[in-house]
C-alpha positions as CSV (number, residue, x, y, z in Angstrom):
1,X,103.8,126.1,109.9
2,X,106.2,128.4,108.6
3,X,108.5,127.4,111.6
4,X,108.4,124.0,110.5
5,X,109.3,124.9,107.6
6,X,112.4,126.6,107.9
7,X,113.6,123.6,109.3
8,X,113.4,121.9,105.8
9,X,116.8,122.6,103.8
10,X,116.0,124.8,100.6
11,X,117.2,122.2,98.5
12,X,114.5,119.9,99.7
13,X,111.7,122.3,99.9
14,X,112.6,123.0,96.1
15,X,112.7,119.4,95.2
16,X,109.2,118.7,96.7
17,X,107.9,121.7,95.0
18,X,109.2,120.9,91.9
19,X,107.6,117.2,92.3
20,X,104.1,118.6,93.4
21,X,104.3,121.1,90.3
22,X,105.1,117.8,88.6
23,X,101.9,116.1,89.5
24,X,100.1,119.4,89.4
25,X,100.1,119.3,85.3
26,X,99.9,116.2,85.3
27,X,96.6,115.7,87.1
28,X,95.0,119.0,85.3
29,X,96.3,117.3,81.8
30,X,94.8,114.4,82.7
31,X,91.5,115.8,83.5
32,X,91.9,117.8,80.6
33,X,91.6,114.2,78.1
34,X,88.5,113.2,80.8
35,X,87.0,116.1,79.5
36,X,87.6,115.5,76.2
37,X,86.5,111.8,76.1
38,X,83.7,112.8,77.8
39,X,82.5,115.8,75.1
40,X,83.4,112.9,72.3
41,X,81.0,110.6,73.4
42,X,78.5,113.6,72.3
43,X,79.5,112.5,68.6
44,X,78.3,109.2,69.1
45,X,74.6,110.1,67.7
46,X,76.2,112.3,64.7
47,X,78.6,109.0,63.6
48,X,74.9,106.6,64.2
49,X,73.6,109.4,61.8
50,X,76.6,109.3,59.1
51,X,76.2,105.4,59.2
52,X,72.8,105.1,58.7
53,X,72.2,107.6,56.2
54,X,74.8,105.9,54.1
55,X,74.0,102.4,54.3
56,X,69.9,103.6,53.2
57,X,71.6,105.9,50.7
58,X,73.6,102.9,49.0
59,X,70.5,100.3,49.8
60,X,68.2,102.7,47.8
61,X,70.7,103.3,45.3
62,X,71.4,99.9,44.4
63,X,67.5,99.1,44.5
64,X,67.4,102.3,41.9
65,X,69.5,100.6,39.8
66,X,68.0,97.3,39.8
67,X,63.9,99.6,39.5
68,X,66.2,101.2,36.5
69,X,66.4,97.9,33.7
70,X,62.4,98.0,34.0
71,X,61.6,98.4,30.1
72,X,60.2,101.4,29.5
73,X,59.4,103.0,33.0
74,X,62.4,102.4,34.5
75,X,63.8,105.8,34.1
76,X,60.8,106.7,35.8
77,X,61.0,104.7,38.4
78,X,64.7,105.0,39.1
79,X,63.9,109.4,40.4
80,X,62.3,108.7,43.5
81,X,65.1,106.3,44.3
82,X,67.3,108.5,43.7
83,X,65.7,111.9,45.4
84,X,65.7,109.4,48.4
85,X,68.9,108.5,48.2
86,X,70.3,112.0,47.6
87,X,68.2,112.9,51.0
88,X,70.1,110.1,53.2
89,X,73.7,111.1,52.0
90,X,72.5,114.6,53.1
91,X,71.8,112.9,56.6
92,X,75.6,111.2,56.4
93,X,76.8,114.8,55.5
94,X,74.7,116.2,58.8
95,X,76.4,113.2,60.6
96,X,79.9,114.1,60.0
97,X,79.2,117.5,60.0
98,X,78.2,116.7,63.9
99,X,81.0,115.0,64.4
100,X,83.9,117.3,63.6
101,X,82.0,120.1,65.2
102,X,82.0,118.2,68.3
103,X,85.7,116.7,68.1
104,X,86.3,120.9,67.6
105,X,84.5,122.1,71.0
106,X,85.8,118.7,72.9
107,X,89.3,119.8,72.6
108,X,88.0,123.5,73.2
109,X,86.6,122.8,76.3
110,X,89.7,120.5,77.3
111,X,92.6,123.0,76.3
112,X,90.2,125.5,78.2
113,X,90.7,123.2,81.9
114,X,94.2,122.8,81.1
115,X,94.9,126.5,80.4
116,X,94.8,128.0,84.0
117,X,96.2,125.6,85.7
118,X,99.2,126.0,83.4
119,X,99.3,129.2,83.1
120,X,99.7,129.3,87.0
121,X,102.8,126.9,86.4
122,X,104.2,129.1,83.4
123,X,103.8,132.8,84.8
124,X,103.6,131.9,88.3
125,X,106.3,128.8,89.6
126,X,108.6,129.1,86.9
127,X,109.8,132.6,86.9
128,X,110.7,131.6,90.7
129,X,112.2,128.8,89.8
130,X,114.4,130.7,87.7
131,X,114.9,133.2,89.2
132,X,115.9,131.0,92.7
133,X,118.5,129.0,89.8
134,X,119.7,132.4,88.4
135,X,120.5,133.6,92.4
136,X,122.1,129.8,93.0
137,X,124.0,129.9,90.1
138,X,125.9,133.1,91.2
139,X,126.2,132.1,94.5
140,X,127.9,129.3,93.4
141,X,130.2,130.4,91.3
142,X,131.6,133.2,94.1
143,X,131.0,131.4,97.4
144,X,134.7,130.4,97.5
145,X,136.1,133.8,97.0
146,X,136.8,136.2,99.6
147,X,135.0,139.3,97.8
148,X,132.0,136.5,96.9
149,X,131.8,135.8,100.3
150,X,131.9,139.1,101.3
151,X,129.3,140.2,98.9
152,X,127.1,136.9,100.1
153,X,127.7,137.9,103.9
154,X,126.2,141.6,103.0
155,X,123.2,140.4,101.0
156,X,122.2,137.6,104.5
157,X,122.4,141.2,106.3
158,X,120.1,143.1,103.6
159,X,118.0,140.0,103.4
160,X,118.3,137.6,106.3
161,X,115.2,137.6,109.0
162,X,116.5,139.5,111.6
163,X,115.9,136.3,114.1
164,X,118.2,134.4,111.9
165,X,120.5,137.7,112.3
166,X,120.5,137.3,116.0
167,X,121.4,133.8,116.1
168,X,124.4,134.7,115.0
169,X,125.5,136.9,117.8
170,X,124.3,140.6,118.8
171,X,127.4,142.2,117.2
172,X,127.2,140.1,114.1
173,X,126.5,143.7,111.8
174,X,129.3,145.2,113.5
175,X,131.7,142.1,113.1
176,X,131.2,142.2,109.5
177,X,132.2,146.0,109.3
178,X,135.4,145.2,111.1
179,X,136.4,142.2,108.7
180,X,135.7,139.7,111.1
181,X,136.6,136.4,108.8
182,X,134.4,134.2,111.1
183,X,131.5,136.2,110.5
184,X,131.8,137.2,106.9
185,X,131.8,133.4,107.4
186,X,128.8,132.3,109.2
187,X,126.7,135.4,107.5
188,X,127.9,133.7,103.8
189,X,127.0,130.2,105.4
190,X,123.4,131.4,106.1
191,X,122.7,133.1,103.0
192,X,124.1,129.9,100.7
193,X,121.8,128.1,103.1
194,X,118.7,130.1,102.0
195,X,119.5,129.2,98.2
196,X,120.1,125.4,99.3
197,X,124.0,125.9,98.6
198,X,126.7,124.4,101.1
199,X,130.2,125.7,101.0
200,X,133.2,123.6,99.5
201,X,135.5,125.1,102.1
202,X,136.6,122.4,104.7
């Protein structure tokens, strides 16, 4: 696997990285907004309660206020109406009470499933990725120097597999000490290749 791939130029390894790290949030956010549509359905019981605790609330006030133009008991008879009706607004209060405690844990729970995932992304691929554009960056702005090269040439040999190495020739290390051009040349080529770089020399 890991022969295979090498074969795949850095630039496109990167890119298809980048585009699975792309679909990576996207799927965990995604499931993340499952989760919380599914805890919200858990308020459906606490917005019945809230509805129908108002409507009897206003149904017994209204009938408390017709009981109320009774001569002479009315204000008696109005109370009861009116304890009742105090009790079903305090069933509406449980029921939106039930509500925002659930709309509070549903996106709990969701941020929860998105937060690892992400975290992965944030502490995990990006300082690579950064790191890989902070090392391209530099290579880029010395590969057509002669000291650039020179300095890119003696990080392949601090840093290139030594099979790579080889492929250059057996005397490749000492070729480089004697100021070989072609293989400060090919060693700078292999390490711009490693950070998906290509050098503007014709």
């Amino acid at each position: 696997m890991k022969l295979y791939a090498d074969r795949i130029p850095t630039a496109v390894r990167q890119l298809i990285t980048d585009i699975l790290v792309i679909l990576w949030v996207y799927a965990w956010v995604r499931a993340g907004l499952w989760v919380n549509d599914m805890v919200e359905k858990l308020a459906v019981p606490g917005a019945r309660l809230e509805s129908a605790g108002g409507g009897i609330a206003d149904n017994l006030t209204d009938a408390g206020g017709k009981v109320g133009g009774v001569p002479l008991v009315g204000d008696q008879l109005v109370k009861p109406f009116e304890g009742a009706a105090s009790a079903a607004r305090s069933l509406a209060e449980a029921g939106r009470q039930t509500q925002a405690a659930v709309d509070t844990m549903a996106w709990v729970v969701a941020l929860i499933a998105v937060a690892l995932p992400l975290a992965l992304v944030l502490f995990g691929w990006l300082p690579l990725r950064l790191r890989w554009m902070r090392r391209a960056a530099v290579a880029s702005a010395v590969r057509d120097q002669p000291a650039g090269r020179d300095l890119l040439a003696l990080r392949a040999l601090a840093g290139q597999p030594l099979n790579r190495l080889a492929k250059l020739g057996p005397d490749i290390a000492q070729s480089w000490r004697n100021g070989d051009a072609a293989a400060v040349d090919a060693l700078a080529e292999l390490e711009l290749r490693r950070l998906g770089l290509r050098s503007r020399r014709p």
